[in-house]
N, C-alpha and C positions, 0 to 999 in steps of 0.2 A: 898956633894955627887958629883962623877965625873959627868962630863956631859954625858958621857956616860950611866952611870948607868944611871941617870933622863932619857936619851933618853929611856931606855928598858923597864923602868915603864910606862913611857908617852905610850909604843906601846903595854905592855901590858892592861894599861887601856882603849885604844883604840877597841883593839880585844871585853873586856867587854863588851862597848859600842855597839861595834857593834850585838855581840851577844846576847844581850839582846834588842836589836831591834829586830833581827830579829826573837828572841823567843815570840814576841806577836802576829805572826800569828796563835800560836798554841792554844791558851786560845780561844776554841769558843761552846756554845752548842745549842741544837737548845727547840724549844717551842711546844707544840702538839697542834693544831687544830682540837677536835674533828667533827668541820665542822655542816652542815644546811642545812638538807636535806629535800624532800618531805616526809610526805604533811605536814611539816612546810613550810610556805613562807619566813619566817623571823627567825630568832632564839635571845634570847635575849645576852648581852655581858658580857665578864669579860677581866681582866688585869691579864695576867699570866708572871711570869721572871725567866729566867733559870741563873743560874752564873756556873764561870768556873774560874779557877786560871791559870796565866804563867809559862812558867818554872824558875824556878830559878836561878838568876845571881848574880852578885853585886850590878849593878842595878836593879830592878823589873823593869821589861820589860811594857810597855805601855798597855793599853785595847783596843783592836779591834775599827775600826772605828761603832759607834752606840750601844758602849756598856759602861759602866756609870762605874766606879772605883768603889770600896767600899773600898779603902784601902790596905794595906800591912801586909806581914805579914812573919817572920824571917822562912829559911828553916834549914834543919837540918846542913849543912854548917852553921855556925853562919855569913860566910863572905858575904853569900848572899840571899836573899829575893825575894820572889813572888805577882804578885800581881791579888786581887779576883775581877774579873770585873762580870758585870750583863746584862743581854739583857731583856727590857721587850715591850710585845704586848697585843694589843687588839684582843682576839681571842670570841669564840664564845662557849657558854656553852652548845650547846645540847638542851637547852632546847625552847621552841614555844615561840615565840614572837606573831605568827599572823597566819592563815592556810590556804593554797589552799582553791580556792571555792570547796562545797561538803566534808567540813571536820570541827569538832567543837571542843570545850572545849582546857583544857590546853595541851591534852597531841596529839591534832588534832586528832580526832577518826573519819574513815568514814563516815559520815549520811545513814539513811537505802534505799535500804536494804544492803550495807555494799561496800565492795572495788569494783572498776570492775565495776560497777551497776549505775546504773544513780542517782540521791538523788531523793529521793523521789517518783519514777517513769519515773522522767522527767517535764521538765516547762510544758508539758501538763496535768500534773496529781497532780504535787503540786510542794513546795519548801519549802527547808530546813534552819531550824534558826543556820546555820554556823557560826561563826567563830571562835576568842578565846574565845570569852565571849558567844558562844552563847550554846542551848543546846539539839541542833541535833532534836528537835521534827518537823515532818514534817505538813503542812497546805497543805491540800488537797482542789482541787478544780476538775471543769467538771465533778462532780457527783462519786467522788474517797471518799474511804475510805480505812482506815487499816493506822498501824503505817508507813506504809511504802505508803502511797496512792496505795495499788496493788489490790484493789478491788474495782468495781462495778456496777452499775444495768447492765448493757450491756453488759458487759462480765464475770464477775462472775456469774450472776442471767439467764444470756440471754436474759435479757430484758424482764423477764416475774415473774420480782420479784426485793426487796427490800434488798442489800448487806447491813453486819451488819460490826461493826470493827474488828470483827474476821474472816471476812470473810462468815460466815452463812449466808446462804438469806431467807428471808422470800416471800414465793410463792404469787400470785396472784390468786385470783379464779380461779379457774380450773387447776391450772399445780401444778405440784409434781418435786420432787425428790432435791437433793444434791444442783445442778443450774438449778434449776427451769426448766428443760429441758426435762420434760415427763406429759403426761397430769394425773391430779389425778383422784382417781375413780372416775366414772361416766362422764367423759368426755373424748373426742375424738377428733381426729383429729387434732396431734401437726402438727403446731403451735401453728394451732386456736384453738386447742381445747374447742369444743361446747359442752355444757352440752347435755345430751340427753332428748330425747322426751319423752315425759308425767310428766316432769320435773315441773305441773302448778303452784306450790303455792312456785315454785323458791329454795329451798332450797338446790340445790345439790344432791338429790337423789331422786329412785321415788319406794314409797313404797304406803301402804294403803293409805295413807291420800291422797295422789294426788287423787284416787279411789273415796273419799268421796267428795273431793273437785269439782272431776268432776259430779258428780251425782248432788248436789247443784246448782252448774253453770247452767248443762241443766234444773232443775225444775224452776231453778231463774237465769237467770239471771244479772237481773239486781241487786239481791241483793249480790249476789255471782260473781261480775267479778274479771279476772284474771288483775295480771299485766302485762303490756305492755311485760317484757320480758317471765313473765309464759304463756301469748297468743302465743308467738311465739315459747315455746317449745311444747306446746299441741298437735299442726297441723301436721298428718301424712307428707303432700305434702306443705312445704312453696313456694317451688318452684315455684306450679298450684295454681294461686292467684284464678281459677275458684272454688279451693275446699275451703269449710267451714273450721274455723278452732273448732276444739276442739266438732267434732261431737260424734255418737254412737262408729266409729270408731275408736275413740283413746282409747276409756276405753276398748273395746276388746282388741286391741293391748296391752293396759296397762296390763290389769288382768289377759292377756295369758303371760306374760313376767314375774311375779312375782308368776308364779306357783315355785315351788321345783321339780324336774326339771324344767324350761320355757317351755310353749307349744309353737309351730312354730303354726303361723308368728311372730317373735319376734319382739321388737321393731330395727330399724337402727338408729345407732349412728347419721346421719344426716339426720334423719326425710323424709327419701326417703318413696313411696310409699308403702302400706306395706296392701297386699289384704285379706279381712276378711277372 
């Protein structure tokens, strides 16, 4: 071969050379991080790898700096070949590793009563068994109840009754209603709501039998006393420690009060003065 000729081949293997250098910038692809967000804290991991081929030369052009050959392979030129490189990373699967405080199980779920909300009411009402392993049920304290701690005696009940886990309350003597927030029959004067007078033998109401109980009392009574709290419903006047309690006066009062209509003077809810 003239020397010539060798010079032409040497510059076109050159050109090759060069070309397929510079064709390895082109082989690159990228990887998806579906990413780790709230209310995971953590997300657990995997290894994901993208591959990409060069373009084809005579030589198969190099693999990108941090991307790993697999090899070559003939393009439809037979004079020349490409080659399949690969990128791989540590990315993140989506899935809970571990969850914000105020959030539980695998898939991090709220505790109640749910997003936005404090868990469980707040440290003053209870706390929540968070985290990946745990399983969102709330420990209620400071007299809290309900799934979520959002009930109790003081502010559900109004302090005049016993909160249930549903929320229901259970009244105290003498108050009624939904939260315990209205006096029940025969009783007066919310807050306090005081049973009424002639009230002796205590039971909440005052019907015949108070009548007969008083009649006893005055023939006997020391065999017939009241209790401490039916003496103090008896007394027209608790107020006037100079009045007797539980004299002629109170069964008038009494027996004119349970007529069908009541005759006036009826009985007063708080045992005020009440003139035969």
């Amino acid at each position: 071969m003239a020397r010539r000729e060798w010079l032409a081949a040497w510059a076109v293997l050159v050109i090759a050379l060069a070309a397929a250098r510079a064709a390895h910038a082109q082989c690159t692809c990228s990887i998806a991080d579906p990413g780790c967000s709230p209310p995971c804290a953590s997300c657990t991991t995997q290894t994901a790898c993208c591959t990409c081929e060069t373009q084809c030369a005579v030589l198969a052009p190099q693999c990108n700096a941090g991307y790993t050959s697999l090899g070559t392979q003939q393009c439809t030129n037979i004079f020349q070949s490409q080659r399949e490189c690969q990128d791989c990373a540590t990315v993140s699967t989506g899935l809970c590793a571990s969850c914000l405080a105020g959030y539980f199980g695998l898939s991090c779920q709220a505790c109640p009563p749910g997003p936005g909300l404090p868990p469980c009411g707040g440290l003053s009402q209870g706390t929540c068994a968070d985290g990946i392993t745990g399983d969102g049920l709330c420990s209620c304290i400071n007299g809290y109840i309900g799934n979520a701690c959002q009930y109790s005696d003081a502010t559900t009940c109004s302090g005049h009754g016993t909160a249930g886990i549903s929320g229901a309350c259970t009244c105290a003597t003498g108050y009624a209603g939904i939260h315990c927030d209205q006096c029940a029959p025969n009783y007066f004067g919310y807050p306090s709501c005081s049973s009424i007078c002639g009230d002796v033998n205590d039971d909440g109401t005052v019907d015949p039998n108070d009548v007969t109980l008083f009649r006893l009392h005055l023939a006997d009574p020391g065999d017939f006393p009241f209790t401490t709290n039916g003496a103090n419903k008896c007394t027209v006047a608790p107020l006037i420690p100079s009045l007797p309690a539980c004299d002629m006066l109170d069964v008038t009062v009494i027996r004119r009060s349970l007529q069908n209509p009541p005759l006036g003077p009826g009985r007063a809810p708080d045992c005020r003065f009440v003139a035969p």
